[in-house]
N, C-alpha and C positions, 0 to 999 in steps of 0.2 A: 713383651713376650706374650701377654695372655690374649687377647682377642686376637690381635691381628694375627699371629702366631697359629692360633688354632683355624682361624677362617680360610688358613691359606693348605692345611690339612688337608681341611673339608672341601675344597677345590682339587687338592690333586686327588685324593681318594676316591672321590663321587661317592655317588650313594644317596640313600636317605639317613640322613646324622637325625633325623626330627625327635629321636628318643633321647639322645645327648645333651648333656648341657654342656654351652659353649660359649657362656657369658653374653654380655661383656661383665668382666668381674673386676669389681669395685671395692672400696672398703680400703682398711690396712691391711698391710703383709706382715703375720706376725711369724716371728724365727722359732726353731725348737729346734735343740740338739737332739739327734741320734743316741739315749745314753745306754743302749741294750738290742742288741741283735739277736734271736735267737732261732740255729739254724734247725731242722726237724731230724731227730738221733732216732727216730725208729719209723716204722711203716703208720703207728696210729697218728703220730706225730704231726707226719706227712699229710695224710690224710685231713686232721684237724684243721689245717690251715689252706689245704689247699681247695683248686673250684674247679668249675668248668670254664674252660679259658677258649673252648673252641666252637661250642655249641653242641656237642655230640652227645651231651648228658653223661661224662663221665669225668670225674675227680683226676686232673691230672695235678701233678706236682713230682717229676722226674729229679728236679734236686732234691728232693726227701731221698731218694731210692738211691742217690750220688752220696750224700752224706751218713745217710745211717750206714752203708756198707764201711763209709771211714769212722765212724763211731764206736764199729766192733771191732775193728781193727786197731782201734786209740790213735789213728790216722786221723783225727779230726780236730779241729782247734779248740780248745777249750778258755783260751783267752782272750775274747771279747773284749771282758771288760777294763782287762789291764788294758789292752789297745786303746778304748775308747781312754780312760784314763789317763792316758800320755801321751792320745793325740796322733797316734800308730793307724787310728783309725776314726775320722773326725767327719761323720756325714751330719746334714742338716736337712729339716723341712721347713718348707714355706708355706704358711696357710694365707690365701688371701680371701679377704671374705668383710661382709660390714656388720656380719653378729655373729659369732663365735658359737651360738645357740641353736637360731635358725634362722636358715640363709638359702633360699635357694638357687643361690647360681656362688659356688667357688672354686676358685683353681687350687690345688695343691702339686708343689714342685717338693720332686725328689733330690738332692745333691749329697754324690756320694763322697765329694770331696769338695773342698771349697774350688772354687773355679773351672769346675767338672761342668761341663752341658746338661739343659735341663729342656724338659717340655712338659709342662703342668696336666695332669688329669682333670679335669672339669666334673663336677658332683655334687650334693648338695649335704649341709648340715640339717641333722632334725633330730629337736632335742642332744643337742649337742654332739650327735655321734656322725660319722660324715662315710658317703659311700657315696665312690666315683661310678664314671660310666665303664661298663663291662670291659675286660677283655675282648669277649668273644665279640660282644655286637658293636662299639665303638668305631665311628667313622673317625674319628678325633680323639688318637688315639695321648695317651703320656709316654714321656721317655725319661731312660735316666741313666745313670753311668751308676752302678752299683760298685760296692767295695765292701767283698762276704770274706767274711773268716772262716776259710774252708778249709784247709791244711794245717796240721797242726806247722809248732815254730816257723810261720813263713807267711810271708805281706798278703792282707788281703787283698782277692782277686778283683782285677776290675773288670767287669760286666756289665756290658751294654745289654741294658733294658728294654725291649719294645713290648707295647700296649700296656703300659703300666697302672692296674687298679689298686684298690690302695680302701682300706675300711681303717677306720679313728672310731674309738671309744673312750671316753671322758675317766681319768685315774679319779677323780675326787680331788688331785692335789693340781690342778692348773696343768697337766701333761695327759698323754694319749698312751693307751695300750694300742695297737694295731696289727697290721696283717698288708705286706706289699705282693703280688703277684703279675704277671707278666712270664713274658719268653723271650730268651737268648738265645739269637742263630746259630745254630750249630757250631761253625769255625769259629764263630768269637768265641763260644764256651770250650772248646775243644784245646785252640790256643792258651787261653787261661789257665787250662787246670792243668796241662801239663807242662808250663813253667812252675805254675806253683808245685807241682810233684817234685820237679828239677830241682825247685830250691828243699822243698823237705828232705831230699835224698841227700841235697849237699852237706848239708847242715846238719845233720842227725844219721849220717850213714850207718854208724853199725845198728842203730835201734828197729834200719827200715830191709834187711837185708836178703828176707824173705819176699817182702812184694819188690825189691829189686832184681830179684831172679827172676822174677815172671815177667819183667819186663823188657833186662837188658840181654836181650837173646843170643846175641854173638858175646858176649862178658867182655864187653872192651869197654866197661865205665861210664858209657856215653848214652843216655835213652834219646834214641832219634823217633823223629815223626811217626817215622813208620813204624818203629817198636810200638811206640806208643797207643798205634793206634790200632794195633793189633791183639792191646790189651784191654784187661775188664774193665778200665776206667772208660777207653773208648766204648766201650758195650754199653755203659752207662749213662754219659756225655752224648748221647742220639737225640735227634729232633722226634718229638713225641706229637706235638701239635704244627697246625698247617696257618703261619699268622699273614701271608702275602701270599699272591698271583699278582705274578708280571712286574714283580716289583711295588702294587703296589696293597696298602695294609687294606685284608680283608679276609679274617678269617672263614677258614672253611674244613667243614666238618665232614659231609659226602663227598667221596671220593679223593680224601684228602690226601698229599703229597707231603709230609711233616718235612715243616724247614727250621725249628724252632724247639729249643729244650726250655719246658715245662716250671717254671720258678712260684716257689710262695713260701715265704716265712716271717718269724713274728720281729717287733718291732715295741721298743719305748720311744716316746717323746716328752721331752721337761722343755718348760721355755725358757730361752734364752736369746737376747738380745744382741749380743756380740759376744765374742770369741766362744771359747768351749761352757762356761759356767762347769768348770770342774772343784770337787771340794774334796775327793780323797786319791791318796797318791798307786799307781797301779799296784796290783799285788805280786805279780811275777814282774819288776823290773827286767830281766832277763828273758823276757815272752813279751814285751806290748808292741814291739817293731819300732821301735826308734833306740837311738843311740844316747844312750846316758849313764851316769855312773859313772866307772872307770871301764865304761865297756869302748873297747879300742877300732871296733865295727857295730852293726847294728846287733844287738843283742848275742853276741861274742866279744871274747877278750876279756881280759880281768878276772872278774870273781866271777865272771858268766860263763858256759861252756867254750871249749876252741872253736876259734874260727875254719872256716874251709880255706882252701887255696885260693890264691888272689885277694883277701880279703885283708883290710889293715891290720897291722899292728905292732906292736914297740919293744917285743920280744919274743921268742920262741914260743915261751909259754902261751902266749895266745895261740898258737896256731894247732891244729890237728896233728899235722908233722912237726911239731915241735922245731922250725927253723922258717925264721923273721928275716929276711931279705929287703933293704932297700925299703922299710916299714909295709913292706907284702907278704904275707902268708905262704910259705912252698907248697905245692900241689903234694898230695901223697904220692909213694913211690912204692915201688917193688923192691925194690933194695935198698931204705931207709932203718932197717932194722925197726920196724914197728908195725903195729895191728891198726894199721888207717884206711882211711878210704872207704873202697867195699870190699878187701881183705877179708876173712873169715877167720884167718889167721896170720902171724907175723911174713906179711912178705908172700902168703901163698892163698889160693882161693880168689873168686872172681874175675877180675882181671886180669890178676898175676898168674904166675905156674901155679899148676897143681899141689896143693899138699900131702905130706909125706903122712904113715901111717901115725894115727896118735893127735893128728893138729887137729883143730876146729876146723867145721864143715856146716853149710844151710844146703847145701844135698850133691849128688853126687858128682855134677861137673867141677866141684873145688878138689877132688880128690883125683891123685892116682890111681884108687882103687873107687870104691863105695865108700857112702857115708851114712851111716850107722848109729843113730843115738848121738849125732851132733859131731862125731867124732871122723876120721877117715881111718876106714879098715879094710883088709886085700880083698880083695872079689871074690 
């Protein structure tokens, strides 16, 4: 992957790469698991972690401004580290290098999952702390198939990485504190975040019911593209930075055409050798995205919250609609006798009929009349 890999980059790119290092990188490949993701909950945050990725001298980092808006909303995931703990979310890095200390020519590969595509960033170690070639200026560039925990209850997103820089800072204990940056094409970030939205809304519907109104604009239950992208996440989800002409990677700052949404956030590495090297068990079993316990789907069923529709399981009980079919979940209904779905109240609001004076309401298209302090009251 490493030399040849990158020389053939540096062919279709052109350019002068002569500030890059681009090996040939030698030494061992040492592993370190991903054991802390952590993504930027406010504007400083953002800022902290993020660079200049284009050349233009200004601090971009557009997933800060994607997440902190789901941070205030408690729209944002907050378990990372159950995930990493059970494997819901299992990325690794590869350092290859012949001194750990200092080195100047090593590749570092991102994997956001095991058997995910990778393209090593070229950089160098001094005194032990390591800094790839630029975003902005690299002809030879990194890639990598990211998997962020961005939505609360719901799988992290997988995101295709281009220009991937990458800083490592020595913990004192044989692991890296760091910082990964790069940019995500617009559609691939676009597509991501709004199944991940799909799933938080499935899965936690009456908690999300409010940003479900702003999105589902005809109230038939269903957020399509176009809704989607008519809303503030698409406002947010915008290519900010300009990382390709013609197809091919060169960023560009004057007169630029942004094709590419603006990424940077922090990062642990501990080493490890093979599998995960885990030693404590998640803390929300019911939040790390895999199936365990007596949960009868991924992080539903049993002693975990109800599943959505479609999804397994071995009784009613599991289900949001309370009826198990064939070990499948019923979809909610309008005429289930129950407050499911994105119902506002029993059978009325959202996608159902209107509610009658008195029922719950998140505003006035669930009512006959107005809704008033939560409530549906006459006009």
């Amino acid at each position: 992957m490493r030399s040849a890999t990158l020389a053939l980059v540096v062919a279709a790119c052109g350019g002068d790469a002569s500030t890059d290092v681009t090996g040939p990188y030698t030494g061992t490949t040492h592993r370190f698991v991903v054991d802390a993701v952590t993504l930027p909950r406010d504007a400083s945050a953002a800022l902290a972690v993020g660079a200049d990725l284009d050349g233009d001298g200004t601090v971009e980092n557009q997933l800060g401004a994607i997440t902190g808006l789901l941070a205030v909303a408690n729209d944002l995931s907050v378990d990372a580290a159950s995930m990493i703990a059970a494997g819901g979310l299992a990325s690794t890095v590869e350092i290859t290098a012949d001194d750990l200390t200092d080195d100047p020519s090593v590749a570092v590969a991102y994997f956001g999952a095991d058997g995910d595509p990778a393209t090593a960033a070229g950089g160098a170690l001094i005194a032990g702390g390591f800094r790839s070639n630029r975003t902005a200026t690299t002809r030879v560039p990194g890639i990598a198939r990211l998997r962020l925990p961005v939505f609360t209850n719901s799988d992290p997103l997988p995101l295709p990485l281009d220009g991937m820089e990458v800083e490592l800072v020595p913990d004192g204990r044989g692991g890296y504190d760091g910082v990964v940056r790069g940019g995500i094409a617009q559609a691939a970030a676009r597509a991501a975040a709004y199944a991940g939205l799909r799933q938080m809304f499935a899965t936690e519907p009456d908690r999300h019911q409010v940003f479900l109104r702003g999105v589902d604009l005809d109230r038939d239950g269903a957020m399509t593209d176009a809704e989607l992208d008519a809303s503030i996440i698409a406002t947010l989800v915008t290519a900010d930075v300009q990382l390709f002409v013609d197809g091919r990677y060169a960023p560009r700052a004057v007169g630029a055409r942004p094709d590419s949404v603006s990424v940077a956030f922090a990062i642990h590495l501990s080493p490890c050798a093979a599998g995960r090297c885990a030693t404590t068990p998640p803390a929300e079993a019911c939040r790390d995205r895999v199936r365990d316990g007596d949960e009868t789907d991924v992080d539903c069923g049993g002693a975990c919250q109800p599943c959505a529709g479609g999804l397994a399981c071995v009784g009613g009980h599991d289900c949001q609609a309370l009826a198990c079919t064939a070990d499948r979940c019923a979809a909610p209904s309008c005429a289930d006798g129950l407050r499911d779905g994105f119902e506002s109240d029993v059978d009325c609001g959202g996608p159902c009929p209107a509610c009658a004076v008195g029922e719950r309401c998140v505003d006035d298209g669930d009512c006959a009349g107005v809704c008033a302090g939560g409530r549906c009251a006459m006009p």
